[in-house]
N, C-alpha and C positions, 0 to 999 in steps of 0.2 A: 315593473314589468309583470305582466301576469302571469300564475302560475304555467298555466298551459304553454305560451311563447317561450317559458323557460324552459322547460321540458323536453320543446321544440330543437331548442337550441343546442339543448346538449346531446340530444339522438344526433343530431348534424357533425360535431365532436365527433361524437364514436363512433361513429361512419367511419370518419379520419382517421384514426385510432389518436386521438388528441385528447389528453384530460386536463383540463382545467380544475382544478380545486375550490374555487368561487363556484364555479356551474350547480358545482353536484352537488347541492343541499339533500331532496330527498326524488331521484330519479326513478322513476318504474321503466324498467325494459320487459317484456316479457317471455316467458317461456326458454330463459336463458337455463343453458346447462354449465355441469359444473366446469368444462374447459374452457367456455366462453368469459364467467368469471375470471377462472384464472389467467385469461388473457389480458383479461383488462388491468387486474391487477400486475402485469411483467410489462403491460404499455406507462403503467403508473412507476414503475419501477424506472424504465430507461428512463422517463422526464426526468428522472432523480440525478443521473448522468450528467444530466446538462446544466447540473445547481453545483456541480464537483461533490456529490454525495452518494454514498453506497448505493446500492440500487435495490434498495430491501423498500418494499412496500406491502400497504394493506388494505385492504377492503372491506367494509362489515355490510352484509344486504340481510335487508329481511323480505323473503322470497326472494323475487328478481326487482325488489327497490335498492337502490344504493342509498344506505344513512350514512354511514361516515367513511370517512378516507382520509390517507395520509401516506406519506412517507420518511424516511429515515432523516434525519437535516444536525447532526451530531456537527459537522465542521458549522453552518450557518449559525446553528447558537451555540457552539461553542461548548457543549452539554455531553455527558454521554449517556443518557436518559431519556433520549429522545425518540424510542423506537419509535418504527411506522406504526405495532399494535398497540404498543401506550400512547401515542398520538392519536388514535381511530379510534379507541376505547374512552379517551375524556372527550371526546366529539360525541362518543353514543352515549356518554354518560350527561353530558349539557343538556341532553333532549329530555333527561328526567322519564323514563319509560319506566313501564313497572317491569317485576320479575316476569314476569307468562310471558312477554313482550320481549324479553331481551332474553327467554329460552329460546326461543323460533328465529333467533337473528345467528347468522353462521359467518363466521370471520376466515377473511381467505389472503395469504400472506405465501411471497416468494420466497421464503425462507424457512426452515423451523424456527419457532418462537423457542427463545430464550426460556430459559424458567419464569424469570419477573414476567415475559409479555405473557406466557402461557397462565401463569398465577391471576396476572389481573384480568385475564381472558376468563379462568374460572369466578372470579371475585366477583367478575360485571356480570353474571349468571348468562354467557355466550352460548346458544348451545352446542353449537358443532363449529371445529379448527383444523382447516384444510392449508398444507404447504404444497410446492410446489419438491424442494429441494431438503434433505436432511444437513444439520448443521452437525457433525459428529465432531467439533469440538464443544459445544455449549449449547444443543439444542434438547429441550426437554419432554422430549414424546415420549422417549423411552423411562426417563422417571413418571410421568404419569401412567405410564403402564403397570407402574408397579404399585401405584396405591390405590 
């Protein structure tokens, strides 16, 4: 299929508010703000609902492309490892991009990230980490505020 029909295809998606996780390789939408992100990101979440798995999801875009996505899938493997942002982060990391490239990408999650997701969010050189919700048992903004 070619690129372009793909692209096609997946704007017709998100019309829907439908994410498929096959579709979205590397989507351009344009001139999206940051709530429309985070919309897409809490429509990627409810899918999660309907796999009987938390409804924590994530979205990494550089600009308004979508490179990788994920969500939470702890019961389906059986894991607990599995966040949505350590899921989204070894997808942005497959593509092999350099560092300049994976400063400009901004990862966008319903949740606060964990220490580990936020750690490997710094480690992947992500440059900016938007939630939607504070985890005031185990979320870790407020430790990174402090170093």
């Amino acid at each position: 299929m070619p690129e372009e029909s793909l692209q096609t295809a997946c704007r017709q998606h998100l019309t829907k508010h439908l994410i498929h996780t096959a579709f979205y390789v590397r989507i351009k939408i344009k001139n999206m703000t940051v709530d429309e992100k985070m919309k897409l990101v809490i429509d990627l979440a409810e899918k999660s609902l309907g796999t009987n798995e938390l409804p924590i999801a994530c979205i990494i875009f550089h600009n308004d492309t979508i490179i990788a996505q994920a969500y939470t899938s702890e019961n389906a493997d059986k894991r607990l490892l599995v966040h949505a942002e350590i899921k989204a982060l070894l997808e942005l990391d497959q593509k092999k991009l350099g560092i300049k490239e994976k400063a400009q990408m901004e990862l966008y999650t319903n949740l606060e990230p964990c220490m580990m997701c936020l750690g490997a969010a710094i480690s992947s050189f992500v440059g900016k980490v938007y939630y939607s919700l504070d985890a005031p048992s185990d979320g870790a903004a407020k430790w990174a505020e402090k170093t």
